[in-house]
N, C-alpha and C positions, 0 to 999 in steps of 0.2 A: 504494500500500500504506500503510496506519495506521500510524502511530508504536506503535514493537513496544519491549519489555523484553526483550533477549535475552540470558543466561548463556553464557560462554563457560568451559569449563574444560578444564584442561592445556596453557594459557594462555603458560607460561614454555616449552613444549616446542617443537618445529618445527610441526606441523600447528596445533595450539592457537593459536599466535604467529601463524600464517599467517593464521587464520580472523576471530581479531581485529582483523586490519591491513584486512584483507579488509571486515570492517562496517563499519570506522572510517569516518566521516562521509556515513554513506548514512542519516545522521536517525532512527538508533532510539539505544537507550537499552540500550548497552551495559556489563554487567558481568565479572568477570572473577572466579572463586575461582582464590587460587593461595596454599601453603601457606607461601611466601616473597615478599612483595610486594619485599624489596629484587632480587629477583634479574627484575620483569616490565621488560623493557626493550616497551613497548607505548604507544599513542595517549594524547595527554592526556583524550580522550574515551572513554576505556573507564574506567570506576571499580572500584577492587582489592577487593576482600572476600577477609580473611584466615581460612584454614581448610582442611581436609581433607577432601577423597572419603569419608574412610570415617568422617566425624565427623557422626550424625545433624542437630544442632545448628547448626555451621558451613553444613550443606546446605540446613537447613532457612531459615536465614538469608539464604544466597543466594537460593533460590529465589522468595525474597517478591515478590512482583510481576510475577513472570518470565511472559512470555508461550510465549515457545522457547529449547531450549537446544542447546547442543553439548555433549557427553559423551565422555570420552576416559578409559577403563579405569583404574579406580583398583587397590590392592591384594585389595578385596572382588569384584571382579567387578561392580562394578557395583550391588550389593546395597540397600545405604543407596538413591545417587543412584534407583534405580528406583523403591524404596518413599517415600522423601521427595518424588519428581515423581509419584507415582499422589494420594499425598494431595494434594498444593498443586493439581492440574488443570492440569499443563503441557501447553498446547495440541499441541505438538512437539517430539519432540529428536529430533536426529542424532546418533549414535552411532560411532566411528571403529572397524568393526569390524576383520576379517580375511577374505581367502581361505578361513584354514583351519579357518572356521567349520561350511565346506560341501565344504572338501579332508579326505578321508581320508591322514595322514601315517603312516611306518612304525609309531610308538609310538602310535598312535590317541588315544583320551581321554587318556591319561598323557601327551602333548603338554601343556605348562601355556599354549601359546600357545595350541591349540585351547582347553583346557578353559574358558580364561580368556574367551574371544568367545563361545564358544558359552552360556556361564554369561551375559555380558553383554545378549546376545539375548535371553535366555530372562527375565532378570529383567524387561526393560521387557514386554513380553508378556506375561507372568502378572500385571504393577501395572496394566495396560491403557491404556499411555503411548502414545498414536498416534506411528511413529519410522517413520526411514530407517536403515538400516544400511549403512555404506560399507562393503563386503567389500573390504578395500584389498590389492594384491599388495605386494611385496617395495618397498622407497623407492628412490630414483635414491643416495640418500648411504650405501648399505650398502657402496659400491665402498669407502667410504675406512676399513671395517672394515680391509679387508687393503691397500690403500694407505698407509695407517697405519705396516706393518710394513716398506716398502721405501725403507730407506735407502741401501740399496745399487742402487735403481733395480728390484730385481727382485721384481714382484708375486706374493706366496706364496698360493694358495687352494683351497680342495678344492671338489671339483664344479668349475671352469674350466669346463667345456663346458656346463653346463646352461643352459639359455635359460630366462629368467623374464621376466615382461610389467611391469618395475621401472615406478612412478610417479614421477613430481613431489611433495613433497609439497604444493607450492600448489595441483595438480590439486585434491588430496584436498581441500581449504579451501575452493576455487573449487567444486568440486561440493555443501560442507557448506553454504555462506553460501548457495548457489541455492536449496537446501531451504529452508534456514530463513528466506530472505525472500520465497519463494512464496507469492501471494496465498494457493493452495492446494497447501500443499506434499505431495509425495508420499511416500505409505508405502512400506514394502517394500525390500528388499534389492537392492543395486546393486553390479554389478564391478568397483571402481575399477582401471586400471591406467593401462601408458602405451601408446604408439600400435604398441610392436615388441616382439619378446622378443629378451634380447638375454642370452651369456652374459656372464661376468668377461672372459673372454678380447676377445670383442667389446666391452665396454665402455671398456677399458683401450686397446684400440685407437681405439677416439672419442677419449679423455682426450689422445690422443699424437699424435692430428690437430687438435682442437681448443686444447690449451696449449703443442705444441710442443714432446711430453715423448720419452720415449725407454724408457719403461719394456718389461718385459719377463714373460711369467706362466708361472712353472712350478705345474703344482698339485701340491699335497701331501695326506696323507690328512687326515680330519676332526681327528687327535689331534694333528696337527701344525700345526692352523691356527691363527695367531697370534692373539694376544687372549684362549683362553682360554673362548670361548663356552659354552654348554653346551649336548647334543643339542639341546634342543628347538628352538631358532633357528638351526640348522644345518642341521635336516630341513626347515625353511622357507624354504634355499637350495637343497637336493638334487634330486637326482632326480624324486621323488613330488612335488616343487611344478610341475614342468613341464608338469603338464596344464593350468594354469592359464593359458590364452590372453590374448591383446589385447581386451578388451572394449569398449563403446559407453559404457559408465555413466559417464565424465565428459562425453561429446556429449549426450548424454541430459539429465542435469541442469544444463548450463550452457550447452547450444547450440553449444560447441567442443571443436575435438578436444583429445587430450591431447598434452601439449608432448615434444617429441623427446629423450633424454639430452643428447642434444649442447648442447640448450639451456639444460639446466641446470648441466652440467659450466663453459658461460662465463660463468655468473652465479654458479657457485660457485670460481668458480678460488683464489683465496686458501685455499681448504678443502684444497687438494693442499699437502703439502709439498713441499719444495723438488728434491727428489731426483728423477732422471730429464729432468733438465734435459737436450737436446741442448748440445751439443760451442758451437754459436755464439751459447747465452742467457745 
């Protein structure tokens, strides 16, 4: 493959961070918009360009030279970035959409998680940006929303029984960086998930075989869920996401399957806090 100019942005986030680590030293010409460069802990081979998703200017500056990008939802839906890569001739971007781009949830359009994908889709398609769309399910570190809250060892969440098909988010990275360093990368929309569905309650039980913990889940209703959420990324753990199964699209675009919680529970162990320790840690 040609030495490529690739944009990365959302850079400072998990998947962003991931994607970047991910091109680091595979010989392209990596850049990075992030709208705080002191906060990029990333490669000394990716270079910062300082600016904003929704700052035509800043976009357009990145964009200069760029062959492919990675896109990751700014406050506009996408708006700017789509129309500033339709002018520049961005050969491809990836996109880090949603599930619930193409899940009907209880609040339909009034979801701002949907409205927000489904707007970001649409823009690059009407600027006529050739893209992949990662329909990504629910992340493996959404556990430590409500992990968060147990310091008494006991895990507080609503919906506890719902199975969701949670990712990696280096899947998500690993599947974007396939795209975008494809001799011929593919268009069209992809089901990112992980290999199981697995509920809170299931989860919590990996974390308590895997670190040795001892936690325990009662569920509570939506209004009593800690942190504070609001509906719309509560319906994206509910019920109505359940239909969303285990999918192929990280085997598809990267040739492997998708990595198991467990695996990433012991590469995140430091991320739990301390509580729930067994009696002999």
């Amino acid at each position: 493959m040609d030495r490529m100019k690739i944009l990365v942005t959302g850079a400072t986030g998990t998947v962003g961070g991931h994607v970047a680590r991910q091109l680091s030293g595979r010989g392209h010409d990596i850049v990075a918009l992030v709208r705080d460069p002191a906060k990029a802990d990333l490669p000394a081979d990716v270079s910062l360009i300082e600016g904003d998703l929704t700052d035509p200017d800043a976009v357009r500056r990145a964009l200069d030279g760029v062959d492919r990008a990675y896109l990751t939802m700014a406050d506009d839906n996408g708006a700017v970035f789509a129309k500033m890569a339709g002018e520049a001739g961005v050969e491809h971007v990836v996109l880090l959409s949603s599930f619930t781009a193409v899940t009907e949830l209880p609040s339909g359009a009034a979801n701002f998680v949907t409205a927000r994908h489904r707007a970001g889709e649409r823009a690059l398609t009407e600027a006529g940006v050739p893209a992949t769309f990662l329909r990504a399910a629910g992340f493996d570190y959404n556990i430590l929303l409500w992990v968060a809250g147990a310091a008494d060892g006991v895990v507080r969440a609503p919906n506890a029984g719902v199975k969701l098909p949670v990712v990696d988010p280096a899947d998500i990275a690993a599947a974007a960086v396939a795209a975008l360093t494809a001799a011929h990368p593919k268009s069209g929309a992809y089901s990112i998930t992980g290999p199981e569905s697995l509920s809170v309650r299931d989860q919590i039980a990996i974390v308590n075989q895997v670190l040795g913990r001892s936690y325990t889940v009662q569920e509570v209703g939506e209004a009593e869920a800690p942190g504070s959420l609001p509906p719309s990324i509560l319906e994206t753990m509910g019920p109505a996401a359940a239909v969303v199964t285990p999918a192929d699209g990280v085997r598809v675009l990267t040739g492997n399957p998708p990595r198991p919680f467990a695996a990433w529970v012991a590469d995140n162990a430091r991320a739990f806090p301390p509580a729930g320790l067994t009696a002999d840690r």
